[in-house]
C-alpha positions in Angstrom: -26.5 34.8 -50.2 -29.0 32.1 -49.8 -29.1 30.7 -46.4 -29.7 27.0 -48.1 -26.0 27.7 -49.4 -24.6 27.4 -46.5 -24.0 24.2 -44.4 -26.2 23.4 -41.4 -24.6 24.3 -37.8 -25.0 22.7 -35.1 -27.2 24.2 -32.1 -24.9 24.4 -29.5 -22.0 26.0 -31.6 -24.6 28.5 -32.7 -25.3 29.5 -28.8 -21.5 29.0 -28.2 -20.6 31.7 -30.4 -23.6 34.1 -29.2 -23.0 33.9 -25.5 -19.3 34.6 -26.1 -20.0 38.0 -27.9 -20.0 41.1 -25.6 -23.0 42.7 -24.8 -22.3 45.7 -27.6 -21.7 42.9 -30.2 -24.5 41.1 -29.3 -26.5 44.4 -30.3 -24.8 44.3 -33.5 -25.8 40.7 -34.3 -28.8 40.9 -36.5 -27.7 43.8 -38.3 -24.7 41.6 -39.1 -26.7 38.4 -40.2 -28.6 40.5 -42.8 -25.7 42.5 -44.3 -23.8 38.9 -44.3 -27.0 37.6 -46.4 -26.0 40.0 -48.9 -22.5 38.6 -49.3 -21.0 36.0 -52.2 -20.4 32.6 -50.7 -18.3 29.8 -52.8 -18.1 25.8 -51.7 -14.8 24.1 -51.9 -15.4 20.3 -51.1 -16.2 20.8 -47.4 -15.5 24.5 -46.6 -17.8 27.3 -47.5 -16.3 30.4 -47.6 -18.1 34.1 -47.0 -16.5 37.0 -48.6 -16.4 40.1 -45.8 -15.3 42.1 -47.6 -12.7 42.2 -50.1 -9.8 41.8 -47.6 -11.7 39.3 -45.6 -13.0 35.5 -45.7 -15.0 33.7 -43.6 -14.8 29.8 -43.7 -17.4 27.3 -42.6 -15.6 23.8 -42.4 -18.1 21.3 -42.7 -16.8 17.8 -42.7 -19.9 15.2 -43.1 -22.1 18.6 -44.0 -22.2 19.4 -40.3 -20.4 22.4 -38.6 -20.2 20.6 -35.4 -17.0 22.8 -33.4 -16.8 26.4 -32.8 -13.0 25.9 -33.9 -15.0 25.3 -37.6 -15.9 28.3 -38.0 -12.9 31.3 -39.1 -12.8 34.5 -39.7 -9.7 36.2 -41.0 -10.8 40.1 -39.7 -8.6 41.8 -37.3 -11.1 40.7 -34.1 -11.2 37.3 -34.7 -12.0 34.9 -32.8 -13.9 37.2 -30.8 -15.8 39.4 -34.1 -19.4 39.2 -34.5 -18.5 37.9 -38.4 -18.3 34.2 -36.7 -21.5 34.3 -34.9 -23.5 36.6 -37.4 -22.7 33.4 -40.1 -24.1 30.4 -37.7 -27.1 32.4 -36.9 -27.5 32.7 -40.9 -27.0 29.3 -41.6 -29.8 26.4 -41.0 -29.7 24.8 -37.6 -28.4 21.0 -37.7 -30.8 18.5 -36.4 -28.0 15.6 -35.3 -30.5 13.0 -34.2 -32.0 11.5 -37.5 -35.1 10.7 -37.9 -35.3 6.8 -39.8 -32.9 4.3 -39.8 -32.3 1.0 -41.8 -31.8 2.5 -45.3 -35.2 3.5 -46.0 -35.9 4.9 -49.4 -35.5 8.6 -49.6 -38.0 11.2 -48.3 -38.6 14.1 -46.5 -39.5 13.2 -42.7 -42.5 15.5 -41.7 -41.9 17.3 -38.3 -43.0 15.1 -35.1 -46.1 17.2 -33.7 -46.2 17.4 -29.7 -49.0 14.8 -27.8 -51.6 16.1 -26.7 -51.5 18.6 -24.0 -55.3 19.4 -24.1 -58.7 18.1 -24.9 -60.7 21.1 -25.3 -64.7 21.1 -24.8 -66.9 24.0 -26.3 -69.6 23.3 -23.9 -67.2 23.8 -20.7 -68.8 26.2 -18.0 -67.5 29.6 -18.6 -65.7 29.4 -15.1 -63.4 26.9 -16.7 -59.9 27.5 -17.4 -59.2 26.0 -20.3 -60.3 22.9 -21.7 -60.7 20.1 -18.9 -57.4 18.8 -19.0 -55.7 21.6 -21.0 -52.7 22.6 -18.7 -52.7 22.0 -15.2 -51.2 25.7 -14.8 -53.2 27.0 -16.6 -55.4 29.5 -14.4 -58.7 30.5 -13.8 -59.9 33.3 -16.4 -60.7 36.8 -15.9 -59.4 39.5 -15.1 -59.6 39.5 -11.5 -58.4 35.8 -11.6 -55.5 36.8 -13.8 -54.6 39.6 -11.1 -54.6 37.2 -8.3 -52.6 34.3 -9.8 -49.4 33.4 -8.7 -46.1 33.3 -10.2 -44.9 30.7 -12.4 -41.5 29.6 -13.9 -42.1 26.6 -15.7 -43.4 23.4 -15.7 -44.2 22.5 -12.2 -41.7 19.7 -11.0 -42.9 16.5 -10.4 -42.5 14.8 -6.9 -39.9 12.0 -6.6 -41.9 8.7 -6.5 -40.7 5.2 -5.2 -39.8 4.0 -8.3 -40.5 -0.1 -7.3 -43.8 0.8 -7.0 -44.6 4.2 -9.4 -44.5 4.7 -12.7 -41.1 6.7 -13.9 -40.4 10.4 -13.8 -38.7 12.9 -15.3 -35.2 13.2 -13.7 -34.1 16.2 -12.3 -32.1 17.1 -15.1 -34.7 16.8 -17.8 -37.1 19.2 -15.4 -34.4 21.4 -16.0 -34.3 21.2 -19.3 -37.8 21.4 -20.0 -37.5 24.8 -17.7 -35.3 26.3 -20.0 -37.6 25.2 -23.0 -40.5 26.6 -21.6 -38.6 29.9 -20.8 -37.0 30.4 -24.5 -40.1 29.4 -25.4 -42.1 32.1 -23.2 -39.5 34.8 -24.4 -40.5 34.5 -28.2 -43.7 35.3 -27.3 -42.7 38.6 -25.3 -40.8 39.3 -28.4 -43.0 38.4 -31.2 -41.0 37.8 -34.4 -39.7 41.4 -34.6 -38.3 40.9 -31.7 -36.6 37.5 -31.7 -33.3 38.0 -33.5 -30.5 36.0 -32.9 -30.0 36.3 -29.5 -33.5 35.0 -28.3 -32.8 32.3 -31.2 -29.8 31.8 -29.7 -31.2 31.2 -26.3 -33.3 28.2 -28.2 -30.8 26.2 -29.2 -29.3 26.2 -26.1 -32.2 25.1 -25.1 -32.6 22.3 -27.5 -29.0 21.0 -27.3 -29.2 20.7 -23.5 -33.0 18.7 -24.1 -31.1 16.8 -26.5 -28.4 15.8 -24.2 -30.8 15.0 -21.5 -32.9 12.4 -23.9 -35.8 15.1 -24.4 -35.6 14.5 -28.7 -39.4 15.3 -28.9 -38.6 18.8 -27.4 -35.6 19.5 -28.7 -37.2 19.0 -32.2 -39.9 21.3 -31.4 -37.7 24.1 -30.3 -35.3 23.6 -33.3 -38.6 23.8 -35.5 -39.6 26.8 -34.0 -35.8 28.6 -35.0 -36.1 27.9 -38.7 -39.3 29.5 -38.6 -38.6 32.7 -37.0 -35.9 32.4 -39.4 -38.1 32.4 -42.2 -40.4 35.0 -40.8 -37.3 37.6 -40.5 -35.8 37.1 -43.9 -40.0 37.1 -45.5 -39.7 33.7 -47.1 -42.7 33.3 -49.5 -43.7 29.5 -47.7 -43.8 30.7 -44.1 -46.7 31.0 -42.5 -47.9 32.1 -39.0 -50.4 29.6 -38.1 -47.1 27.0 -38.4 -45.1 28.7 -35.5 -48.0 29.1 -34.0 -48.3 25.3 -34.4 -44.3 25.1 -33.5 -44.6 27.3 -30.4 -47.5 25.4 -29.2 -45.7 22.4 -29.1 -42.4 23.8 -27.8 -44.4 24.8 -24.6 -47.0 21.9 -24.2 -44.3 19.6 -24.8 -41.8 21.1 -21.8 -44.6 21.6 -19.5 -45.5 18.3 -19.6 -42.1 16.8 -19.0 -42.7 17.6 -16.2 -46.0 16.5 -14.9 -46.1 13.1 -17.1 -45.2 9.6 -15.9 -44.8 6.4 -17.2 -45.7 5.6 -20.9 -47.3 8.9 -21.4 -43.6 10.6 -20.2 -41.7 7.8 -22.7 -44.3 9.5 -25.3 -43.4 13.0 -24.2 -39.6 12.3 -24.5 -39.8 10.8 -27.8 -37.0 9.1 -29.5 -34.2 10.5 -31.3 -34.2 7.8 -33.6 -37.3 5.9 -35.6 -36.1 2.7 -36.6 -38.1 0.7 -38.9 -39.1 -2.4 -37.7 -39.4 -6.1 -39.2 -42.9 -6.9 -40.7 -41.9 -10.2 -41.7 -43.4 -11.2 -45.3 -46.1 -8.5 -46.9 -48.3 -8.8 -50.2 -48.9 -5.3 -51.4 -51.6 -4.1 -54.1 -50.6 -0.6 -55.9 -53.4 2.0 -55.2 -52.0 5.4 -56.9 -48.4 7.3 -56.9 -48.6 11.2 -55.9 -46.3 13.6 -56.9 -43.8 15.7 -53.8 -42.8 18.9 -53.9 -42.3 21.0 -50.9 -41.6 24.8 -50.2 -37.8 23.6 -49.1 -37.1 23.0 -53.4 -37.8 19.1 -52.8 -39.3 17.2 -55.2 -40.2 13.0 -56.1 -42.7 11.2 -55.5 -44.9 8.8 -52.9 -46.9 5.6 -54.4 -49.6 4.6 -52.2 -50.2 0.6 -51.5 -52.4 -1.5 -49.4 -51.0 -4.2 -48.0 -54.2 -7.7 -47.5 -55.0 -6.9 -44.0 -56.2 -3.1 -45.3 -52.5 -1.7 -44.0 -51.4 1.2 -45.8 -48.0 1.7 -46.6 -45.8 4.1 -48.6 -42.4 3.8 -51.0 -41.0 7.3 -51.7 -38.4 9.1 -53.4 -37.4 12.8 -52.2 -34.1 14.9 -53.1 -33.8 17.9 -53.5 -35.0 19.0 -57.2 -38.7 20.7 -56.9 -41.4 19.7 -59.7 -39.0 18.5 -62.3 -38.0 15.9 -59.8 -41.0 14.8 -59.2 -42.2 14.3 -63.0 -39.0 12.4 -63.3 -39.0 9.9 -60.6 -42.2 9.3 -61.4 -41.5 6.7 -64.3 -38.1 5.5 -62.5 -37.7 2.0 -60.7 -38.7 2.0 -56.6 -35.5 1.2 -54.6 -37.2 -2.0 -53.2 -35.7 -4.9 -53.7 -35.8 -6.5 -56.7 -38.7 -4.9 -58.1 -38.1 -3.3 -61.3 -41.8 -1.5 -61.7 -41.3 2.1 -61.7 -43.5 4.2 -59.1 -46.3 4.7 -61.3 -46.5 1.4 -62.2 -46.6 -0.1 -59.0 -49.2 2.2 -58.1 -51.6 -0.2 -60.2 -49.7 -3.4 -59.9 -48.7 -5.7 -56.6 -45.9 -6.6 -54.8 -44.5 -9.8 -52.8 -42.2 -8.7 -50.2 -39.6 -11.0 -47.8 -38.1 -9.4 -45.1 -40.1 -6.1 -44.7 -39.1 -3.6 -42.1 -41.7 -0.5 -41.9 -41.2 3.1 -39.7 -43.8 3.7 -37.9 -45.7 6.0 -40.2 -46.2 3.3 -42.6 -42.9 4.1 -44.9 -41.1 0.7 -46.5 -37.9 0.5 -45.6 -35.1 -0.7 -48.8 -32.7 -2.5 -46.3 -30.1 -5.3 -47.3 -32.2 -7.8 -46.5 -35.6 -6.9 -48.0 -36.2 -8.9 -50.9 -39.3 -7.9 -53.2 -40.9 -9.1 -56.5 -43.6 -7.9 -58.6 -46.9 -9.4 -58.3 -50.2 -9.1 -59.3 -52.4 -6.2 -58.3 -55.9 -5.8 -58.0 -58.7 -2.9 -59.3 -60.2 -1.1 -56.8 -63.1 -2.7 -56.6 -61.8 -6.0 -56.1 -60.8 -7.2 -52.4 -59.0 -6.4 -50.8 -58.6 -2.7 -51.6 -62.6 -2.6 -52.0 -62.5 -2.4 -48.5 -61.2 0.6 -47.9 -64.4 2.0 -49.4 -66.5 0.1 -47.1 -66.0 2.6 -44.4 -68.2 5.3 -43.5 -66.8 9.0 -44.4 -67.4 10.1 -40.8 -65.6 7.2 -39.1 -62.6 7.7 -42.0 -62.9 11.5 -41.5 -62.0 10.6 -38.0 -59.4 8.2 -38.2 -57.9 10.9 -40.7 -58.3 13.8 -38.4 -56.4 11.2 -35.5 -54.0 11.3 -38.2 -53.9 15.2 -39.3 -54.0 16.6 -35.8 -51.4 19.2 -35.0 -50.7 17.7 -32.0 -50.6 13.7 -32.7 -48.5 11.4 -31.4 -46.1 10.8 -33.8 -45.8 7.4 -33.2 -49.5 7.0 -33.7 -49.8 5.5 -37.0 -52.9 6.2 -39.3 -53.3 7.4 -42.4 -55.2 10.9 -43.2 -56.7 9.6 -46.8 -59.9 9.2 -47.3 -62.2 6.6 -49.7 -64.9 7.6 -51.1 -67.8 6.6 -53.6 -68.6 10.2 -55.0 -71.6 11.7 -57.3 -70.0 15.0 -58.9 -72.0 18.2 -58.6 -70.1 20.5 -60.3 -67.9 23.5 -60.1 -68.9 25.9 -56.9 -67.0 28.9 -56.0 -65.2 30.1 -53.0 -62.8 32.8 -51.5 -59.8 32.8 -53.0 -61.3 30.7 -56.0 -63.3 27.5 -56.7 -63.4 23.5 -56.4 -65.4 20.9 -57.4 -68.4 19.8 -55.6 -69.4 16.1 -55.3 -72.0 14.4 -52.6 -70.7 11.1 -50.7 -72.5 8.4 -49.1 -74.7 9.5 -46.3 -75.9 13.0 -48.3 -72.8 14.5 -47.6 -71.5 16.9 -49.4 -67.9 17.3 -50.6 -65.6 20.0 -51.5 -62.5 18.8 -53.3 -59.5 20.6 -53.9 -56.4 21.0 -56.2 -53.8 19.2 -54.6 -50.9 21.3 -56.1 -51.3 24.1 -58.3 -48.0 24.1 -60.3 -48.8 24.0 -63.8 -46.6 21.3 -64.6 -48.8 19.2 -62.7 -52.2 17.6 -64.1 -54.0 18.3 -60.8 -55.4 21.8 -61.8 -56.3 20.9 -65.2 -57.6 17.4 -64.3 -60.1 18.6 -61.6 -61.4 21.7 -64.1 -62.0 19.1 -66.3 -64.4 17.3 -63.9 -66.1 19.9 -62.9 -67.5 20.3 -66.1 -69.2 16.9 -65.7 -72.1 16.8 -62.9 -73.5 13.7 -62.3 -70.3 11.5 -63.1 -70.0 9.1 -60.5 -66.8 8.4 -59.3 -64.5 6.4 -56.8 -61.7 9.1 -55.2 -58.9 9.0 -53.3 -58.3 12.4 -51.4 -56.4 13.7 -48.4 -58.5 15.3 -45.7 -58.3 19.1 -45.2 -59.5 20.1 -41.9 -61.9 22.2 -41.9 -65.4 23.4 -40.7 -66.7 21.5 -43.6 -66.0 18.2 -45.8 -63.0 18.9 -47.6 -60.6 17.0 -49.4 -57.6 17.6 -51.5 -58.1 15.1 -54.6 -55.0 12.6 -55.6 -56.3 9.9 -57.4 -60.0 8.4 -59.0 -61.4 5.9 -60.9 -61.1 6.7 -64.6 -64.8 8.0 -65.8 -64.8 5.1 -68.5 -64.8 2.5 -65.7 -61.8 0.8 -66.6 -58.6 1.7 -64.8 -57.5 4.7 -62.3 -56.4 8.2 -62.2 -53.6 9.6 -60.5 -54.7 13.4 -60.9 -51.0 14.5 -60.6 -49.5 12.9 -63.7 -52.0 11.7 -66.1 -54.6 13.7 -67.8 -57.4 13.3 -68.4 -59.3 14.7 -72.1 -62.8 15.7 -72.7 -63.1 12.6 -74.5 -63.0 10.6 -71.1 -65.8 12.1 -69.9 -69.3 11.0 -70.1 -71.7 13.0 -72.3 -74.5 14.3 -69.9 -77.5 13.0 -71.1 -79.9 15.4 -69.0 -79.5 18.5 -67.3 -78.2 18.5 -63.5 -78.9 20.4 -61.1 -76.2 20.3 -58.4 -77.5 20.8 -54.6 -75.8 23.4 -52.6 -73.8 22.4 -50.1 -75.6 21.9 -46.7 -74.8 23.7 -44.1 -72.1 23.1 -41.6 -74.2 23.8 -38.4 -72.5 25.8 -35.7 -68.9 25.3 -37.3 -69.5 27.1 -40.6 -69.7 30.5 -38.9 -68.2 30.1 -35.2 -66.9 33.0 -34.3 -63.9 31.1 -33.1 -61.9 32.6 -35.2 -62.5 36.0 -32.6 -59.7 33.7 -30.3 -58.0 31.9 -33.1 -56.8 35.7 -34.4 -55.7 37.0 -31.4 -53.7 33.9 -30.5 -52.0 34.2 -34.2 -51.5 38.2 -33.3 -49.0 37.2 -30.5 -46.9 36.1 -32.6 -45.4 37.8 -35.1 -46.2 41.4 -32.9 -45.7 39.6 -29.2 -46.8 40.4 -25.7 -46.9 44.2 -25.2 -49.0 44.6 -29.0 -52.0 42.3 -27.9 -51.8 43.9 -24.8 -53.1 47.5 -26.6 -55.9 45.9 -28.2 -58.0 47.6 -25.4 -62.2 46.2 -24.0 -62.8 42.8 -25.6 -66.3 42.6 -24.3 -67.9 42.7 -28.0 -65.8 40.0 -28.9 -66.3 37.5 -25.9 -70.2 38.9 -25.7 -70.6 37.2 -29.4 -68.4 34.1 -28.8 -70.6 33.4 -26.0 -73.9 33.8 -27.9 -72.4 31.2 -29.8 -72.1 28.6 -27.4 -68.2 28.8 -26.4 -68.1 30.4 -23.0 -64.4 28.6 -22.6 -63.5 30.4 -25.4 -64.5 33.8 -24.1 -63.1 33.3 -20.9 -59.7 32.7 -22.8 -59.7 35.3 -24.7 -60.3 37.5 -21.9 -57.8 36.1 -19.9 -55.3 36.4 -22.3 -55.9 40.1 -23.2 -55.6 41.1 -19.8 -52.6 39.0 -18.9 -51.1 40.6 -22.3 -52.0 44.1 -20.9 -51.0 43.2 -17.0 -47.9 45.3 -15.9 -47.5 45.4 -12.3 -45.5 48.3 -10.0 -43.4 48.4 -7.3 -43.8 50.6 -4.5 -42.2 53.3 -5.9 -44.1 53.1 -8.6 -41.7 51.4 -11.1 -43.0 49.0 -14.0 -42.0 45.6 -12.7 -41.2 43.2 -15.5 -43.9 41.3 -17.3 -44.9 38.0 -15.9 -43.6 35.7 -19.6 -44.7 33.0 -18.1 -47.9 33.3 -16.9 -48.7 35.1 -20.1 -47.3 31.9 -22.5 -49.8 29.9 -19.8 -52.7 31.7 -21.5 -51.4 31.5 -24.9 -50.9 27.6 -24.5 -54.2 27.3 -23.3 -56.2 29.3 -25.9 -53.9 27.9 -29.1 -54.4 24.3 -27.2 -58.3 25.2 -27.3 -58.8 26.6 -30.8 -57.3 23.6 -32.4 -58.9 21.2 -30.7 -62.4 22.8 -31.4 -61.3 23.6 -35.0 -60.9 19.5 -35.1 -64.3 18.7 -33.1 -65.9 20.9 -35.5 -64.4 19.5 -38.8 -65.2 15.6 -37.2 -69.2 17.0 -36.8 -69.2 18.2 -40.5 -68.5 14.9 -41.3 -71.4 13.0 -40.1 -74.2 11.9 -42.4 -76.9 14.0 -43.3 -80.3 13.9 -41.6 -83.5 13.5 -43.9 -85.1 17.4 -44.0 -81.9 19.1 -42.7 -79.9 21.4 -45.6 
């Protein structure tokens, strides 16, 4: 049984149904989510129905696609209602998110998840005393050993005192303190457990966690702590698209996000709460030029497509069109009509032509919305090198890099804005190779030198083909569209360029380009290696960066055997990043910390003060990670490879 078969359930009837299992069922619970996965399921209009066994059903009633009651969910065994069989199917099933993400009929498309703000802005060159970066957590405590043996206790996110609200900004209630307590303890408690540890029960004690958030108008962390379920979900059943650096990601936000519920006021707190709801909002009359249309297709079996435009002021918006489907989607939508107005271009054709549009409503991440009232005709577009898309190549690559990275960052504001593509004049170098394969090398403006990627390498897509092609041609000059992939050097993921003729554009995931395209070299080139990337092409960062991913899928207790770390913080510090060895030592010895009583009795590990250090060091990493990919950026000094 495919847990995609079966409807999504709502958090809190998930946690219902797990808190009302004894304590021996409750030890049965995984074992019975896994031997349920192997079951037959059928769909009847709204009811899903599990076979048991051959005597037994279970039924998941799922009127509007949502199992929203506990009553929804039946079992027919002997120990019904009070079996495992009822809870053992809502922890298999995905976990609902009721609060959706866009309103006023925007065209369809799969919402990215909302990253956390910022809890931290890390600094390499901190003193080695430091905590964490300056303002990374303001419990997060001094490093070191002896420090980490002196601290004091912590249970969440330290309550804010009440302020007189005529003349303060607002705070957090005492309710959503509360919530962002039990947040940060679920939270805390999947990194004691690591994956292998975090069945149903800990996942359980999550969406608990994230209904009660919900209720209290925390969206931002209830998203967060709903994100972090599906991927320990995917972890435990070895999906082929999870990956640890995203719960990492997840986890990091879960935590920064509750702790600062609690310490925030004002418009930084309204930021922190988020909103349950992104409404598009009127933009009044718009005159878009077409730039390119790239093709969608995600791990989840979604598939369509996204066409790129520029609206005269150098706005970029987008028009999309995702369903479920995968790449034969996505090669079909491609040539249907946009659901915008009364346009009838298809995708790819707007994506060189223009539109006039009357009663505009945009989300805030730039996507046109196809409300009643939006009325659009085609218009004339304009080449790239004609205003006012020309202008978007006006831009230095480090000050676009930049913007883009504003854009990329794991833990953006959501509501932010930006765009994380990139416009660039480029001289191709040719092919250069790599781990884990090779891309195609090309030099920007300021001696800068490029590495540019396959966007997706499904071989129903041109990408792959289209960028072999122009490796094979150094010294082409070209103008690129490309999506920034941080990274200790330039890199880019290549979507769309200038056609090598001169005359019209590319879009590198549907057309293809022939040999015969190409210019014929007419002398030998000699591409220049790419220069080096200074301190972030071989900062042993990744020393902290590793140990922070180990946490996760093995927890507390395993990074806690890893034994002396002195090698490891002795070369991160020859390297310039005493904050960075001071973390990792901090966390290793919080991680190996048990305490006794005076009998002598292991006291139970301090979670909290543990997931303090974590925050801290996966709060650091990334935000040096970034610092170091914005660096690689800038131009190239005359005499410096």
């Amino acid at each position: 049984m495919n847990a995609d078969r079966l409807p999504p359930v709502a958090p809190e009837v998930t946690a219902t149904l797990v808190e009302n299992l004894s304590p021996r069922l409750r030890k049965r619970l995984d074992a019975a989510v896994t031997k349920l996965g192997a079951r037959t399921t059928r769909r009847d209009g709204d009811t899903v129905t599990i076979e048991v066994d051959d005597e037994t059903e279970l039924r998941l009633h799922a009127p509007g696609g949502v199992v929203a009651t506990t009553d929804a969910i039946t079992c027919g065994c002997l120990l019904a209602p009070a079996c495992v069989h009822r809870a053992a199917a809502a922890c298999a099933a995905p976990a609902a998110d009721l609060a959706p993400e866009l309103v006023d009929g925007p065209t369809a498309e799969v919402p990215d998840p909302a990253p956390v703000t910022d809890l931290a802005s890390a600094s390499a060159t901190a003193p080695a005393s430091a905590t964490a970066p300056a303002s990374a957590t303001d419990r997060a405590p001094a490093t070191g050993p002896a420090s980490a043996a002196g601290r004091a206790h912590v249970t969440g996110p330290a309550p804010t005192t009440a302020l007189d609200s005529a003349s303060s900004p607002e705070v957090a209630s005492p309710e959503q303190r509360a919530a962002a307590d039990a947040l940060w303890s679920a939270g805390a408690a999947v990194l004691e457990a690591g994956v292998d540890g975090a069945g149903a029960v800990t996942q359980s004690a999550l969406l608990r966690a994230a209904h009660t958030a919900r209720l209290r108008q925390l969206p931002r962390a209830s998203g967060a702590a709903l994100s972090v379920v599906t991927l320990l979900r995917a972890a435990r059943a070895g999906d082929p698209s999870y990956r640890t650096a995203d719960l990492v990601t997840a986890l990091a936000e879960l935590l920064g996000t509750a702790h600062r519920v609690g310490t925030s006021s004002g418009a930084e707190l309204a930021a922190v709460r988020g909103r349950a709801r992104r409404p598009y909002s009127p933009d009044g009359s718009l005159r878009l030029y077409g730039l390119f249309t790239e093709p969608v297709v995600t791990d989840s079996g979604h598939g369509g497509v996204r066409t790129w435009v520029a609206g005269s002021d150098g706005r970029l918006f987008t028009v999309g069109d995702v369903a479920p489907g995968g790449v034969g989607r996505a090669l079909g939508v491609a040539d249907r009509a946009v659901r915008l107005g009364d346009s009838a271009l298809t995708h790819r054709e707007l994506g060189r032509a223009g539109l006039a549009v009357a009663g505009a409503t945009v989300s805030p991440d730039g996507r046109l919305g196809a409300g009643k009232g939006v009325k659009a005709v085609t218009a004339r577009g304009a080449a790239w090198t004609e205003p006012p898309l020309a202008a978007l190549w006006e831009a230095p690559p480090s000050e676009q890099a930049a913007r883009a990275l504003r854009s990329t960052s794991r833990y953006a504001d959501p509501d932010g804005g930006g765009s994380d593509l990139l416009f660039l004049d480029v001289e191709l170098l040719g092919a250069v190779r790599e781990s884990g394969g090779s891309c195609l090398l090309a030099r920007c403006a300021g001696g800068v030198a490029v590495r540019l990627t396959v966007a997706d390498d499904d071989p129903a897509l041109a990408h792959r083909d289209n960028v072999t092609l122009l490796a094979a041609a150094p010294g082409t000059r070209l103008r690129i569209i490309g999506r920034l992939v941080p990274a200790p050097h330039p890199r880019l993921t290549l979507l769309a360029c200038s056609h090598p003729s001169g005359e019209g554009t590319v879009d590198l995931g549907f057309d293809r380009l022939r040999r015969a395209d190409l210019p014929d070299p007419t002398a030998p080139v000699h591409p220049a290696p790419p220069r080096s990337g200074g301190t972030g092409a071989h900062s042993p960062l990744y020393l902290l960066e590793r140990r922070v991913e180990q946490t996760v899928p093995a927890g507390r207790a395993a990074l806690g055997m890893l034994g002396d770390v002195t090698a490891e913080t002795r070369r991160i510090r020859r390297a310039g990043l005493p904050t960075a060895a001071g973390l990792l030592t901090a966390l290793c010895a919080s991680a190996a910390r048990r305490d006794r009583d005076l009998f002598g009795r292991l006291l139970p590990a301090d979670t909290d003060g543990f997931a303090t250090y974590w925050l801290a060091a996966a709060r650091y990493t990334a935000a040096v990670a970034e610092s170091l990919c914005s660096a690689a950026w800038e131009p190239k000094q005359e005499g410096v490879r």
